[in-house]
C-alpha positions as CSV (number, residue, x, y, z in Angstrom):
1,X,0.0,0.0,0.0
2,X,1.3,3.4,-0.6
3,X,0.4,6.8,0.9
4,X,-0.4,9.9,-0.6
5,X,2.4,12.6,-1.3
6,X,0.2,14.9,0.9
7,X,0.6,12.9,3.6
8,X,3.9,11.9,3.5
9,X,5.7,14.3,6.3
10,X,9.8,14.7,5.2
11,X,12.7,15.5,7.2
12,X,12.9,18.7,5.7
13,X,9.5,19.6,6.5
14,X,9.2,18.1,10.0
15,X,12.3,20.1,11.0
16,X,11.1,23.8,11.0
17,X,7.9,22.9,13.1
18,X,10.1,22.0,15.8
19,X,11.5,25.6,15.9
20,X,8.3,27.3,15.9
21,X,7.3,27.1,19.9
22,X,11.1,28.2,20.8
23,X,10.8,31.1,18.2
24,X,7.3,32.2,19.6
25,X,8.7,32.1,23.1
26,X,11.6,34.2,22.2
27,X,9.5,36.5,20.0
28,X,6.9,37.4,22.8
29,X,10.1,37.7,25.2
30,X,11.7,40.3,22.8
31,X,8.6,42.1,22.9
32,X,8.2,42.5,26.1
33,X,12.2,43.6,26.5
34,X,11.4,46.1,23.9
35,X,8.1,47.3,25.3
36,X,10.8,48.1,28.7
37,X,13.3,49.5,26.6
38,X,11.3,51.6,24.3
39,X,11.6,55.7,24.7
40,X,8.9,56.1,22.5
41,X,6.0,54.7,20.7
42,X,8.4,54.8,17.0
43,X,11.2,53.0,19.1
44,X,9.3,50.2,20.3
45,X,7.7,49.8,16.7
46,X,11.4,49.3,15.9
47,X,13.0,47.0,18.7
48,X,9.7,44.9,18.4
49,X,9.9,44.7,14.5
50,X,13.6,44.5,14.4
51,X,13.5,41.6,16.9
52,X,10.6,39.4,15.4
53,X,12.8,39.7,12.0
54,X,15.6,38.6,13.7
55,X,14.1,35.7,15.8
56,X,12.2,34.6,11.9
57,X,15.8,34.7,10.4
58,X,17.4,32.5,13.9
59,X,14.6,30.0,13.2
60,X,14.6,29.3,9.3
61,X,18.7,29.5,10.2
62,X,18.2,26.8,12.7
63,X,15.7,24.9,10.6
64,X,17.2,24.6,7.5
65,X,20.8,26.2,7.8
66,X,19.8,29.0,5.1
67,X,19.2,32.9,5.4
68,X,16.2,33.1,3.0
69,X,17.2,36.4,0.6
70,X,12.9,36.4,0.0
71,X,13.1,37.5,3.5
72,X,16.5,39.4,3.7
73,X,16.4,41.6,0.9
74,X,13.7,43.2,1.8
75,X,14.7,43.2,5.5
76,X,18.2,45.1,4.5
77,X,16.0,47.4,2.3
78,X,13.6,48.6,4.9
79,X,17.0,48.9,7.3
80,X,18.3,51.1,5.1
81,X,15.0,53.5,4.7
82,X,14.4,53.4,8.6
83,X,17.8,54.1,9.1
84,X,17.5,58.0,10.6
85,X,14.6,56.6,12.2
86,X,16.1,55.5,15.8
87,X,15.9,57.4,18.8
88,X,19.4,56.1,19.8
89,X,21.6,56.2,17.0
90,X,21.4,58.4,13.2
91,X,21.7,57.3,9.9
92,X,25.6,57.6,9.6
93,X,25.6,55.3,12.3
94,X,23.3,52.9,11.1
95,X,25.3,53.3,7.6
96,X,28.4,52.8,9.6
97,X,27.4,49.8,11.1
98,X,25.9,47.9,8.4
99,X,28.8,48.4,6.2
100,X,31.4,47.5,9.1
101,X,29.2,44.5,10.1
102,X,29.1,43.4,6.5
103,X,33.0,43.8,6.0
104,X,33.8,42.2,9.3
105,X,31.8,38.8,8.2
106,X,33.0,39.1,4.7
107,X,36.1,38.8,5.5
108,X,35.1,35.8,8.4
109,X,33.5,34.3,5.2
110,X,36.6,35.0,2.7
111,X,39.0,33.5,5.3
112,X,37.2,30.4,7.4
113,X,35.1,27.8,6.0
114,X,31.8,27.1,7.7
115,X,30.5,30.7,7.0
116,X,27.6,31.7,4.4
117,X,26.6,34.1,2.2
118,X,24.0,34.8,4.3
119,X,25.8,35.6,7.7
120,X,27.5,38.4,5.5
121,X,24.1,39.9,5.1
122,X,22.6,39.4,8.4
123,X,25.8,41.2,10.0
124,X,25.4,43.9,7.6
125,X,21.5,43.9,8.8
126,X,22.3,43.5,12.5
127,X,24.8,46.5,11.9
128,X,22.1,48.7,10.0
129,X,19.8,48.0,13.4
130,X,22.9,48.3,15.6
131,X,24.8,51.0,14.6
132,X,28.4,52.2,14.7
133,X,29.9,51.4,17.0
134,X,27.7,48.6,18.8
135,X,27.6,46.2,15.8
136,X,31.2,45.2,17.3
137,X,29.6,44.2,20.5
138,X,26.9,42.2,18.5
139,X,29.3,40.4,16.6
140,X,32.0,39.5,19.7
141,X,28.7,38.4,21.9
142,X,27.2,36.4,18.6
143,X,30.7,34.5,18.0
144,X,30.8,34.3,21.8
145,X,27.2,32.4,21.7
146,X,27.5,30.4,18.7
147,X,30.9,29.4,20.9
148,X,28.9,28.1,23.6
149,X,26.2,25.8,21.4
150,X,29.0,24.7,19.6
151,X,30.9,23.7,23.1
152,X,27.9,22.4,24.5
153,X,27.1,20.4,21.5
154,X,30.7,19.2,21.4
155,X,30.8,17.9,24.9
156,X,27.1,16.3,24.7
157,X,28.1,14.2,21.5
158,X,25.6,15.8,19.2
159,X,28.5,17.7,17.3
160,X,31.9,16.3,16.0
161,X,35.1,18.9,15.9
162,X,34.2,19.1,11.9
163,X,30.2,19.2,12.1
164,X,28.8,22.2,10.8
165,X,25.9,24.4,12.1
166,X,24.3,27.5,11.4
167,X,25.3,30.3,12.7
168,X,22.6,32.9,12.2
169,X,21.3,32.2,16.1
170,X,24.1,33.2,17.6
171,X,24.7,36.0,15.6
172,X,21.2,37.2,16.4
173,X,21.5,36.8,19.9
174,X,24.4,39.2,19.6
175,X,22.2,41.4,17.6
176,X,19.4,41.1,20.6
177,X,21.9,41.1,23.6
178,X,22.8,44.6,22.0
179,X,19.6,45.9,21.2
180,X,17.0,44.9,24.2
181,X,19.9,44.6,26.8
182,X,22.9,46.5,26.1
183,X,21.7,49.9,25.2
């Protein structure tokens, strides 16, 4: 007897659902740390929408070890135009800090395997949201992070010396560390 393709659940598909009630939990947690942090009404519009991105990004990352450009692109676009827009930090320094996050991870990416395309981007995202100079901070704490799964995944047996994993959730912890706790 065979089944259906509809019913028919893959590895590929089974594997994001397990992300979703983590993601939620950290979502509504990074809403109520920006609803604390917020100055205004427009900043918390912007920690709150910054952080869902982020948390989306950490869990398609986690999911499927891929930085989805249909949700980057735009992501780095609308960066870009809110720019000016943060109580906390202006444009040159959300300029500054995309294109130092960017250069920073290209050159990660350029000169040690394991990093993608798409951790170029998100630093240069996470820097846009950042700003000069914090996007240093972000990036030391997400290496620190993705140090610590890594370690911890090490020492349980679930990762070998030369397994890969993404590193887009650490990265975003950084960005989160920085944005909701930091600043």
């Amino acid at each position: 007897m065979t089944t259906p393709a509809s019913t028919v659940t893959t590895v590929a598909q089974a594997r994001p659902a397990r992300y979703v009630i983590p993601a939620t939990l950290v979502g509504l947690a990074a809403i109520g740390l920006a609803l604390h942090r917020a100055q205004s009404p427009l900043h918390f519009l912007l920690l709150a929408g910054a952080s869902l991105l982020l948390v989306a990004l950490a869990a398609s990352d986690a999911a499927t070890m891929l930085l989805p450009n249909r949700l980057m692109y735009p992501s780095l676009a609308a960066a870009l135009l809110l720019a000016g827009a943060w109580p906390d930090h202006g444009a040159a320094s959300a300029l500054i800090g995309g294109a130092a996050g960017g250069a920073i991870m290209l050159a990660l990416f350029m000169a040690v395997p394991g990093f993608g395309a798409g951790d170029v981007k998100l630093c240069a995202l996470i820097g846009l949201l950042a700003g000069w100079p914090h996007i240093l901070t972000a990036i030391i704490a997400g290496i620190f992070f993705s140090g610590v799964v890594a370690l911890a995944g090490i020492i349980s047996g679930r990762l070998r010396l030369r397994s890969s994993m993404p590193y887009g959730p650490g990265l975003v912890a950084g960005a989160l560390y920085v944005l909701l706790l930091l600043r």
